[in-house]
N, C-alpha and C positions, 0 to 999 in steps of 0.2 A: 807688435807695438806694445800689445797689452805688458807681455815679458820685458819690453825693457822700461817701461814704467814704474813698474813692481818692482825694479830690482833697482831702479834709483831710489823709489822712496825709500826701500829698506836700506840702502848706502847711508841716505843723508838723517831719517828719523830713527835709523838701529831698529826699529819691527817693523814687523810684514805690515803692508796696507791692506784696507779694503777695498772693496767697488761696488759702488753703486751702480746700479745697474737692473732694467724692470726685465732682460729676455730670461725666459724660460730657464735655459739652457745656461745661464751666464754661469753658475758654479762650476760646469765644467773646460769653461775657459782656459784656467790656469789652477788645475788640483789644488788644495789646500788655503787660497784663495778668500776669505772671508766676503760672503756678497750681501748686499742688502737694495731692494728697491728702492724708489719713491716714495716717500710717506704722502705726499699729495700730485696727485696725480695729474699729467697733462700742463706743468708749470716749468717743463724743458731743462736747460740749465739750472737755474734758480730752484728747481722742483731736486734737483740733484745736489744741490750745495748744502741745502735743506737737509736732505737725506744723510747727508755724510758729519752734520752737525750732529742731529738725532740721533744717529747709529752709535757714534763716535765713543770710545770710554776712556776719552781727553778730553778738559774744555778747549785744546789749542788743536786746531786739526786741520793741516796742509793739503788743501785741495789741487789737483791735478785732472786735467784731463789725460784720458787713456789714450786720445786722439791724436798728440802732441810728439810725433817721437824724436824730436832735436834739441828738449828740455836739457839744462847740463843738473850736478849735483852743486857745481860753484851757486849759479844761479837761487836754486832751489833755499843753500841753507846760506843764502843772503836774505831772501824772504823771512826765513823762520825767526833767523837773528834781528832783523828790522821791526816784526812784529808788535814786540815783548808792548809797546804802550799804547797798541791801536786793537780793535776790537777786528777790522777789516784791513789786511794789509798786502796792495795788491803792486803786481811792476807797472810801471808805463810802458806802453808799447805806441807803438805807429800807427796802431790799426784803428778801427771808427769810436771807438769808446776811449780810447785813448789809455787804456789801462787793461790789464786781462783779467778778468773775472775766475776764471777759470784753472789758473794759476796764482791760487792766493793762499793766505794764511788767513781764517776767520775763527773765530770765538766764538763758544756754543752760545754768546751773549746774545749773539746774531739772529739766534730762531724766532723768538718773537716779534721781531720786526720783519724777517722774510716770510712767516706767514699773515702779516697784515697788510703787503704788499698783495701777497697771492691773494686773500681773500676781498680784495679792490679789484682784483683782473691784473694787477701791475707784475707782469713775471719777468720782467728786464731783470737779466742778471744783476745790473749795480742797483736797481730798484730801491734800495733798502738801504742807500750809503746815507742818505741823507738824516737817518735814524740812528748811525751808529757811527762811533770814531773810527776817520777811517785813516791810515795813511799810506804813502806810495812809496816802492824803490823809485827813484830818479831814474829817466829814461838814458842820461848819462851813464850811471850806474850801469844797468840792464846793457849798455852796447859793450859794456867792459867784460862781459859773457860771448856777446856775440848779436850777429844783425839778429834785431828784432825780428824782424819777419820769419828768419829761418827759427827762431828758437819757440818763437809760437806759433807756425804753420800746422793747420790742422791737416790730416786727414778726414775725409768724409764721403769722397766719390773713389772709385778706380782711376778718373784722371789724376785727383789728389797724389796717387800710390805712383802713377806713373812721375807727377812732379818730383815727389819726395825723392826717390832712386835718382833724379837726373843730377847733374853736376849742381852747384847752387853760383855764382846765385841765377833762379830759372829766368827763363827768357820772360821779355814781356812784362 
């Protein structure tokens, strides 16, 4: 999954990405790889979005998760292109937020307001929208890639891995 992440964001931003990421081990993930932890620690997603602002030597930097393997590159550089006048700019999805966090475009404008979330206890991923200009791909938009669900289905268990291989769209 990690490999086909990495290799869309190099499709859609023309350089390699990095990853955030706190294991040990994570450099040898994927050779040549640029890694970097958490800068604050124990603040989850949000601790991670953080991480890839700070590291970043872009103010505009396309978050993905690694977890995500159905993302397309339409999708992705609709994000980037929608961005250009929001500081936060995420799709609508289906899902309980109504938007993905995790799949956004944010602005290194963004760190000072996500570390004053953190430092209140607030590590909700969108925690910090209320602080910064945010705006949305249209959930319209987003289906014109493909069903929401499948394109932001995480993995995170072994059941997840067994959904992801099964035909779509999964049962239930």
């Amino acid at each position: 999954m990690l490999d086909r992440i990495a290799d869309l964001l190099t499709e859609v931003t023309g350089a390699p990405p990095y990853l955030i990421a706190n294991a040990t081990d994570a450099g040898s993930w994927r050779p040549g790889l640029g890694v970097f932890p958490d800068r604050i620690a124990g603040a989850g997603a949000l601790g991670g979005i953080h991480a890839a602002l700070t590291s970043a030597g872009s103010t505009t930097v396309l978050c993905v998760a690694w977890d995500m393997p159905f993302l397309t590159a339409p999708l992705l550089r609709a994000l980037v292109e929608g961005s250009r006048d929001f500081e936060a700019y995420l799709p609508e999805s289906e899902g309980p937020q109504g938007m993905e966090p995790t799949c956004a475009v944010y602005q290194r404008s963004c760190a000072p307001a996500i570390e004053r979330c953190i430092a209140r206890g607030d590590v909700r991923a969108i925690a910090f929208h209320d602080d910064v200009r945010v705006g949305t791909l249209p959930l319209a938009r987003v289906r014109s890639f493909g069903r929401p669900a499948r394109l932001f289905f995480n993995v995170n268990t072994p059941e997840d891995v067994e959904r992801a291989e099964r035909p779509w769209p999964p049962p239930g």
